[in-house]
N, C-alpha and C positions, 0 to 999 in steps of 0.2 A: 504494500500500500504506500504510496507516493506524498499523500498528504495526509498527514496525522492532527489528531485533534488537539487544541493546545489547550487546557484544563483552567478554569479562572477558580478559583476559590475563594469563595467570599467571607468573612472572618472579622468584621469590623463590628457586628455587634455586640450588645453589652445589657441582656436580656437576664432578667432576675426572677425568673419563670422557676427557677430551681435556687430559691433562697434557702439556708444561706449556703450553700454549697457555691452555687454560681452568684457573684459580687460584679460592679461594676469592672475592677480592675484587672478580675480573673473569672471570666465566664465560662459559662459550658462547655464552649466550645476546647477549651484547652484543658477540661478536667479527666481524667481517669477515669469516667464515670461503669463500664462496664468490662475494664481490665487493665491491661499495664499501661495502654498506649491514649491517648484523647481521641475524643471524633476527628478532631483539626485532621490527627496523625493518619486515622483511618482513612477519611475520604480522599490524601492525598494517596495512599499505599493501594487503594481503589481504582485508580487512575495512572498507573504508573507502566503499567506496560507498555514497553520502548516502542513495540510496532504497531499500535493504536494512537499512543498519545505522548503527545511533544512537552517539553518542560514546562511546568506549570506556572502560572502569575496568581500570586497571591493578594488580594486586595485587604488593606487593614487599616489601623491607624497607628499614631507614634506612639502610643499609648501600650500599645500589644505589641511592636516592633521587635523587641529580644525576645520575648516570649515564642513568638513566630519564628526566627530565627534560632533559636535553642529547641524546639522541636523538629525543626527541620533536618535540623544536624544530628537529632535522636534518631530519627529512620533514615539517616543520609540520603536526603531529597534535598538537589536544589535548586530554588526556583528565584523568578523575578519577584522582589516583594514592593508593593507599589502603597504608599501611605496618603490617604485622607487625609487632609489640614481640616475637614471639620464632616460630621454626618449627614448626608445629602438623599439618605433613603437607597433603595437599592440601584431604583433608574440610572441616576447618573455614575453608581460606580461601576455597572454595568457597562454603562456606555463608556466608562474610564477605559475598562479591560478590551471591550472592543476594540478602542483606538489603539493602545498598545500592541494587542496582537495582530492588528493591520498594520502600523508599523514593523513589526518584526516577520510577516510574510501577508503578503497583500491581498489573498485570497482565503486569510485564516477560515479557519472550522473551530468554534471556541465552545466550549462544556462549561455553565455556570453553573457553580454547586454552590449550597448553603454547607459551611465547615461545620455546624452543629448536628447534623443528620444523621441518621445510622441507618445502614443497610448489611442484613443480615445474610442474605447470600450475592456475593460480591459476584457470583459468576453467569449470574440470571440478569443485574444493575447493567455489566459491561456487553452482554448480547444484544439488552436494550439501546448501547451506546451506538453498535453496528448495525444494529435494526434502522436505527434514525439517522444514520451518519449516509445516506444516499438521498433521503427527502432533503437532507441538509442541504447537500451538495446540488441541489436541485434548486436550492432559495430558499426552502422552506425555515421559519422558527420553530424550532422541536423543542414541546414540551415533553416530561414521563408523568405518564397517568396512571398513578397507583393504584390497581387491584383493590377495591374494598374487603376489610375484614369483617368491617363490623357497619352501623349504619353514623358513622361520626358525626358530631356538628360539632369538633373544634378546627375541622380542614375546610378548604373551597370546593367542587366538584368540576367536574371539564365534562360535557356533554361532546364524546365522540361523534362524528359525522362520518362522512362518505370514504370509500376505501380509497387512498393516493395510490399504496402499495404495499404489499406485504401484509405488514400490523398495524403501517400508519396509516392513521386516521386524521381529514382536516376535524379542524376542531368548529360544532356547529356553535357552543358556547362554554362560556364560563357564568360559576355561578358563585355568590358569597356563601359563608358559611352559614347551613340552615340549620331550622329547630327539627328535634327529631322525629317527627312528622316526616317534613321534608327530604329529612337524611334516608329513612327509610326508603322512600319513595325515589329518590335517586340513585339506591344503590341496587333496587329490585329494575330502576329501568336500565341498568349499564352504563350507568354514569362512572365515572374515576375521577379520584381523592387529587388531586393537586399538589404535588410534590413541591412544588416552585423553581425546580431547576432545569435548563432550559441547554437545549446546543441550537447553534445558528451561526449561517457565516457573519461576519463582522460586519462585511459592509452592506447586507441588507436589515441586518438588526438598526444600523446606525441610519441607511435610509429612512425606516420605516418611522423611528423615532424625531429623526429631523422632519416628515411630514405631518408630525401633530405640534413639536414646538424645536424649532430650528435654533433658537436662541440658545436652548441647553445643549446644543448638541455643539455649539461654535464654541459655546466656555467651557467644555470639554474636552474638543481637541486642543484646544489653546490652552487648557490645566496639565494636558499630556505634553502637547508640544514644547513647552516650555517649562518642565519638570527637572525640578535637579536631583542632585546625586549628594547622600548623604552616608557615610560609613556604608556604603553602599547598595543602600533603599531608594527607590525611586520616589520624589518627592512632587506631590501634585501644585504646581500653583496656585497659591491660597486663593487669590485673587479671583482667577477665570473660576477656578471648582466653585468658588460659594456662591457664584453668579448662576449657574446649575439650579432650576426647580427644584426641590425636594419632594421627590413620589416615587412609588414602588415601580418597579419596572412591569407588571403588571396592569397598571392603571395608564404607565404613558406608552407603553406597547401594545401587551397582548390583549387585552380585550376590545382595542382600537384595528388591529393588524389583520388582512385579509391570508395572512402568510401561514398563519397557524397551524398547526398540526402537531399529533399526538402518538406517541408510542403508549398503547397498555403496558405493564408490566407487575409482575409479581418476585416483590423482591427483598419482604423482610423489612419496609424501607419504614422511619420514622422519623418524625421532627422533636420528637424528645421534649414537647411543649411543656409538660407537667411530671411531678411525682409520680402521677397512676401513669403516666406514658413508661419511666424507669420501672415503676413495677412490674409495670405486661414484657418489659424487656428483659426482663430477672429470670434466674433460677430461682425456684421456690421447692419450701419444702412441703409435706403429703398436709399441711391444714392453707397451704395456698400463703406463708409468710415467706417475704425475702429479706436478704442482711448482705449490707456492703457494710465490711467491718464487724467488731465482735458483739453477736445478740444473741441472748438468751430468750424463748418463747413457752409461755406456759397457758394453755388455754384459752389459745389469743389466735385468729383466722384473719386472713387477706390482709396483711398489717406488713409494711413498708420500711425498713431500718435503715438508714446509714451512716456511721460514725467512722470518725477519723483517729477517735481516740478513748472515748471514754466507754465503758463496755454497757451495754442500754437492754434492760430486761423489761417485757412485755408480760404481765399477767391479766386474765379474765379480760379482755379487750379485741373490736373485730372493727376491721378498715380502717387503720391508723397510719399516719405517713409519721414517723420521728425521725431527723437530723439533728444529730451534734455535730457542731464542728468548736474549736477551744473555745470560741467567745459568746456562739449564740447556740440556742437548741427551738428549733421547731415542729409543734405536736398539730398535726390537724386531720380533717376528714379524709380520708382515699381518694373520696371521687367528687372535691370542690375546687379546683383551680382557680377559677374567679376567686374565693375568700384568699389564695393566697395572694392574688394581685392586688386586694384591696387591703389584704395588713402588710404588705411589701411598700405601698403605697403612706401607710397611715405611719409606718419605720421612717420613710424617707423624711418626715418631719417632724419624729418623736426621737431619732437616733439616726440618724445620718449615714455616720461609720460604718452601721455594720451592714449598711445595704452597697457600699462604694469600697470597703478591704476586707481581707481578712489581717488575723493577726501577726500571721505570716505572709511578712511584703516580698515581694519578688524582684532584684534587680538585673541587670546584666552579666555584676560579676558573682551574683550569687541571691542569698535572701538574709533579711534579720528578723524575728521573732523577737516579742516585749515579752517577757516572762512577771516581774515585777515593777509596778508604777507607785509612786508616794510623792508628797509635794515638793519633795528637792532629790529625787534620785528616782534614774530608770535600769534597768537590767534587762539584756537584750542578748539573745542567741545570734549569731553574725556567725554566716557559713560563708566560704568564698571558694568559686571554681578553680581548680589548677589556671594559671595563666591572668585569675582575674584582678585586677585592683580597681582599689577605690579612688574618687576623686582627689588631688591635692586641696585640703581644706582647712577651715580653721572654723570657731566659734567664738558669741562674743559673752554668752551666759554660760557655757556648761566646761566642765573638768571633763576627762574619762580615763579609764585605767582596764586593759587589755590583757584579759589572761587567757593563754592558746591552751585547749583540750585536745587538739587535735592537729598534727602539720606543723609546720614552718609558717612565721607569717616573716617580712620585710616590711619592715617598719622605717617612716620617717618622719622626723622630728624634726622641724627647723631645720638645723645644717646638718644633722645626724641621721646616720642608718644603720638601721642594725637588725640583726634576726635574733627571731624571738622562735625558742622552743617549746615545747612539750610542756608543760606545770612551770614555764616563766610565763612574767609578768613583766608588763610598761606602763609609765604614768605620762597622760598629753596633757599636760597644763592647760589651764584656759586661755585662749586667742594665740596657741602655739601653729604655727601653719604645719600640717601633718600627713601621711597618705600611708596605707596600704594596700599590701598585693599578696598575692599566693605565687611563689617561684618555685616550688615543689609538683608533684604529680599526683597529689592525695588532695581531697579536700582538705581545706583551711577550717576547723572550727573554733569560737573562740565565745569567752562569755565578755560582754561589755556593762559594766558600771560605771553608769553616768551621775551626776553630781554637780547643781547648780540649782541658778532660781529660774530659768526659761529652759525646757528640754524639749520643744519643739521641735520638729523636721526642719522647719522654715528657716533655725539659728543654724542652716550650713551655707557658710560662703565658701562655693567651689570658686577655687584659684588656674586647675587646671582639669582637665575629663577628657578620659578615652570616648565616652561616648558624648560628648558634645551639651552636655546639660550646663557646662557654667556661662 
């Protein structure tokens, strides 16, 4: 096959559908939720076959930028990673990746996938990919129309039409998501669930979208065209992208496009919207209960666990979703997803925090954990990757004193540098200019006791960054 599909992988949201597991700053899409690897990691390991599909574009933002790139380097996949200066809905990053892969071959064939998705037989997902990749090549916008399981109203439906070829079908419509009346009744007529992810050549997706609003479609290529180059991320011109409509690529394509067309398919395939969605995706045991992480169950049916730490016992109890994760635990119905949107909702103005981090931050050359907080001293677990250092910094309220559990760290101090071992310690004076790194091949671990009257994040004045934050 001569021309391979180039994969876009969408990644930019930041969807609290799975509180508190999934947080603003570490979403679904990058969690472990059903084994060693994230969705991110699965749909790209999906798509990766040399002689079907070309190097993938990843669309994201600076926000998830290392996180993206430290996965990627987890399944040695590497792709174009292209960043959002601000959230534009799917339309325009869509038509981001479009322009892209028409730049880089001018007749692309590009596969949009949502990174939070799961599909459970991967080799049913990619036939559907060959099924559609000739309507493609034809003109066509190829959606995958999911097989109904059950009669849903948390998905869209696609009303299949007339045969193109093969399996593909144009599409006679789209429909919003119905009440179960409706759901019923579209699943008895052969309607299919709406996946949202779509293959299509580039430059008719970008036609068809420049003929309902041409505007978004100019500050688009001009956000591509004149995109820089950062630690080697592709960066969108803030400027042209925010000029870009905000709406789904749905709303400004496909239910406008005479192009449409649908592959059926039955392929395991979920958007992972809710806890009961993580349930139906579980192994369970013979009373219908699952556990990610340590749970004990006593008398307790179709009840949902997943703990990161603390070991969570269910007694006399039926349909219970429970998460702990260190900071927050949440107890609610099996099967109400709205209540959790609307106490995720009622979080974001009663506690803030715990809907945008967890306690464990993520950064490039590693993570730190707050273990202990009081009004003048924090205590912080600080892991750091082989290779990784931290900014050149200083502060103008806090002390800190560095004791390594684990590795070598390289420590500097004003004019000094020195390594620090195994059960030694260092003391950084306040407003001392400072940096460290890991120069060893193990991880760095270390505890940090901080000590002043301001221990805010905000009191670090980077002086110098590998990754470009000062």
């Amino acid at each position: 096959m001569d021309k391979r599909i180039i994969p876009l992988i969408m990644c930019g949201g930041a969807g609290t559908r799975l509180w508190p597991a999934s947080r603003e700053v570490r979403p679904k899409q990058f969690l472990p939720l059903f084994g060693a690897r994230s969705t991110f990691q699965d749909t790209l390991l999906r798509v990766s076959d040399p002689s079907l599909f070309d190097r993938p574009i990843v669309m994201t933002n600076a926000a998830y930028r290392f996180m993206v790139l430290e996965q990627l380097t987890e399944i040695g996949i590497e792709a174009d990673v292209i960043l959002e200066p601000m959230r534009r809905d799917s339309g325009p990053a869509i038509a981001a990746g479009a322009v892209f892969a028409q730049k880089r071959a001018n007749e692309a064939i590009v596969l949009a996938l949502a990174a939070d998705h799961v599909v459970r037989d991967n080799a049913a997902f990619v036939a559907a990919c060959r099924e559609g990749l000739a309507a493609a090549n034809a003109g066509r916008i190829v959606t995958f129309g999911v097989k109904p399981e059950r009669p849903a109203t948390e998905y869209g439906y696609i009303n299949p039409g007339e045969v193109i070829s093969g399996e593909v079908h144009a599409v006679a419509r789209f429909v919003e998501k119905p009440d179960a009346v409706k759901a019923s009744d579209y699943v008895n007529s052969g309607y299919l669930w709406n996946s949202g992810n779509f293959m299509f050549p580039a430059g008719v997706l970008l036609d068809e979208y420049r003929m309902v609003d041409a505007a978004s479609i100019e500050a688009v290529t001009s956000a591509v065209t004149n995109a820089g180059r950062d630690l080697g991320f592709v960066t969108l011109e803030p400027e042209a992208f925010g000029a870009a409509k905000a709406i789904s690529i749905d709303y400004a394509v496909m239910e406008k496009t005479s192009r449409a067309a649908v592959v059926p398919v039955s392929c395991g395939w979920s958007d992972v919207g809710s806890w009961l969605a993580v349930w139906e995706l579980s192994e369970k045991d013979a009373q219908g209960n699952a556990a990610h992480g340590t749970a004990v169950f006593e008398d307790s049916r179709n009840c949902n666990v997943t703990t990161d730490s603390a070991l969570v016992a269910l007694e006399g109890v039926d349909d219970l979703v429970v998460v702990a994760t260190a900071d927050a635990v949440l107890v609610s119905r099996q099967k109400d997803a709205n209540g959790l949107k609307r106490l995720v909702a009622k979080l974001k103005a009663v506690a803030p925090k715990v809907t945008e981090e967890h306690l464990k931050v993520h950064r490039p050359w590693g993570s730190y954990q707050s273990v202990d907080n009081g009004a003048r001293h924090q205590v912080k677990r600080i892991v750091v990757k082989p290779g990784g250092r931290l900014s050149l910094q200083k502060h103008h309220h806090r002390a800190e004193h560095w004791i390594v559990v684990r590795g070598t760290a390289q420590v500097t101090v004003n004019d000094t540098v020195k390594a620090v071992h195994e059960n030694e310690s260092i003391y950084i004076p306040m407003g001392a200019v400072h940096r460290m790194e890991n120069p060893g091949k193990i991880m760095l671990e270390l505890i940090e006791v901080q000590t002043g009257s301001y221990l805010g994040e905000d009191d670090i004045i980077r002086i110098e960054d590998d990754y470009q934050r000062s």
